[in-house]
N, C-alpha and C positions, 0 to 999 in steps of 0.2 A: 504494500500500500504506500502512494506516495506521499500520507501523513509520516511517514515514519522517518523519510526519508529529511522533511521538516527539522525535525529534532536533531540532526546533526549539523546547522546552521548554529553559529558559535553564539552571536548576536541573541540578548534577549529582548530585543525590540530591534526590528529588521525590514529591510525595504522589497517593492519585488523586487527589484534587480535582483537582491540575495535569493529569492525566488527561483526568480532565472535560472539563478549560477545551480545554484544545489537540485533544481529539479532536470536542467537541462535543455530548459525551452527557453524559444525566442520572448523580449519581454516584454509584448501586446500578450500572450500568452499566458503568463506569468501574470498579469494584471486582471485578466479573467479569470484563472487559476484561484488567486486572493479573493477576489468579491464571492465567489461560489463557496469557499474554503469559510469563511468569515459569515456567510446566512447560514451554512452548515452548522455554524456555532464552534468549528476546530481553530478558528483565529480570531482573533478580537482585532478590532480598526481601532487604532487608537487616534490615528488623522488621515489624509489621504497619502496612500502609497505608504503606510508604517506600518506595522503588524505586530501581536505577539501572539504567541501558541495560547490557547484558554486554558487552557490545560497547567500552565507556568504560571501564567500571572496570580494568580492566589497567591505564590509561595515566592514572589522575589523576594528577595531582602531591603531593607529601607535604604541602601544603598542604590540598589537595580530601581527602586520606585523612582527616585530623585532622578534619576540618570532617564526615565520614562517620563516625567516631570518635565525637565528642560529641552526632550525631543517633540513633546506633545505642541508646546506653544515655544517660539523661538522667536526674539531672545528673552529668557527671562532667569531666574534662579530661587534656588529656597530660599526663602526665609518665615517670618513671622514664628509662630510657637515651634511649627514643625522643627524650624532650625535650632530653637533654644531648647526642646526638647532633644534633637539631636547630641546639641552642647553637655547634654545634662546641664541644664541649667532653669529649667523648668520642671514643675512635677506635673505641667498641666501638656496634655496629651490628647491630640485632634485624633482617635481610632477611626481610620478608614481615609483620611482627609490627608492631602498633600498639597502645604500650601505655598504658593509662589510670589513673586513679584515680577508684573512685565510691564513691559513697553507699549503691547499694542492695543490689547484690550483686558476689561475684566471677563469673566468666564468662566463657570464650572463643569468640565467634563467627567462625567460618570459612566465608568468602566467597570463591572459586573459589580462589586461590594467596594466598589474603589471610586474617591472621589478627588479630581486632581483641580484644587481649585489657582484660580488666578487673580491676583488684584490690581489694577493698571496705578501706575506712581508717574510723576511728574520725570521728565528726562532727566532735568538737572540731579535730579535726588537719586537717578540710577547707578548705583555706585556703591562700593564697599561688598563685594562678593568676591570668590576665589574659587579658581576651577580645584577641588579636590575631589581624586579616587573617581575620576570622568564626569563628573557632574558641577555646577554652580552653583555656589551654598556662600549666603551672609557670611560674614563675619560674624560674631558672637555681638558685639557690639552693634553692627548695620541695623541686626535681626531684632534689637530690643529698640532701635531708634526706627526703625520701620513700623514695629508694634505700635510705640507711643503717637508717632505719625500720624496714622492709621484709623486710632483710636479716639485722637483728641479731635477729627475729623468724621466721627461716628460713621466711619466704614469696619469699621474691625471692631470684637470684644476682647483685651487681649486681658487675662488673670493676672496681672500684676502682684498679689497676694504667690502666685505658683514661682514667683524668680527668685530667682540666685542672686540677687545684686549683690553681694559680696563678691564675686567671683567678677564682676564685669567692672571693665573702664571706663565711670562714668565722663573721660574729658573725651574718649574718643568717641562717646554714645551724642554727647552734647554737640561736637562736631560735626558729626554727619546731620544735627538739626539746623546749622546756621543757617541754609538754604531756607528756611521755613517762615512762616510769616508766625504774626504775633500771639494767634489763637495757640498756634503747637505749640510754641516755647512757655507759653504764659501756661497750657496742660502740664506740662514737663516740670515747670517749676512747681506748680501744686503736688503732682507725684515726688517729686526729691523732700518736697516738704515734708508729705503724709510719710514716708519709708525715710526720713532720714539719711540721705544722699547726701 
């Protein structure tokens, strides 16, 4: 069966071309191949021409999710809790939810129990991320001034009560706000009040 042959495509999120290459067919081929493969319910569409087996996606790891994350909507990266729970630095934890920051729009794609959401920021403020282990993920810091952002802007709920601020740099958290007008910084400074910053 040529699902089988599927599974030895390296990639866990993969294009037809890869298709192509591993079934051996030309790639208008391979593009019909996918859409029939994906109603069948053996592949999931994660955007046009990306794919992952149905069968995998349950069990990636939040690594593989993040790295499905930044392919899904491009360009964008993790942050908000997901990141700070990455960090350990949160005990507060989005289950099922993978949350981003982009460029072009907001947007929540849901993929079988999986929800990859996205929240559009301002260009200037796109900044303070790092490509680690193949994916794009906040800084520790970006990820708690994107919260605050976010939040004093009543697009985001972020648990402030769940952070670590001991562990984070609050000159480099204050920096990435300079960009921001006077609502966020005047929120930020009520939060440094209430916790003691």
């Amino acid at each position: 069966m040529r699902i089988l042959e599927l599974n030895q495509i390296p990639k866990q999120c993969f294009g037809v071309e890869d298709i192509a290459e591993t079934l051996k067919i030309a790639y208008p081929s391979a593009r019909v191949a996918a859409s029939r493969y994906a109603k069948q319910g053996i592949l999931v569409r994660l955007k046009k021409d990306l794919y992952a087996l149905a069968v995998k996606l349950p069990s990636f790891s939040e690594e593989e999710l993040f790295e499905a994350a930044n392919l899904i909507q491009t360009p964008s990266y993790i942050s908000l809790t997901s990141a700070l729970s990455h960090y350990n630095l949160s005990t507060q934890q989005q289950r099922g939810t993978i949350e981003s920051i982009a460029l072009k729009r907001t947007k929540s794609v849901e993929l079988m129990n999986l929800v990859f959401s996205y929240t559009l920021i301002r260009k200037d403020l796109y900044s303070g991320f790092e490509l680690k282990y193949g994916f794009f993920i906040a800084t520790p810091e970006k990820a708690l001034a994107d919260c605050i952002y976010l939040t004093s802007l009543k697009r985001y709920n972020c648990d402030f009560d769940a952070v670590d601020f001991k562990r984070l740099d609050m000159v480099k958290v204050n920096s990435f706000l300079e960009k921001t007008d006077k609502r966020v910084k005047s929120y930020r400074d009520r939060l440094c009040a209430n916790y003691r910053l």
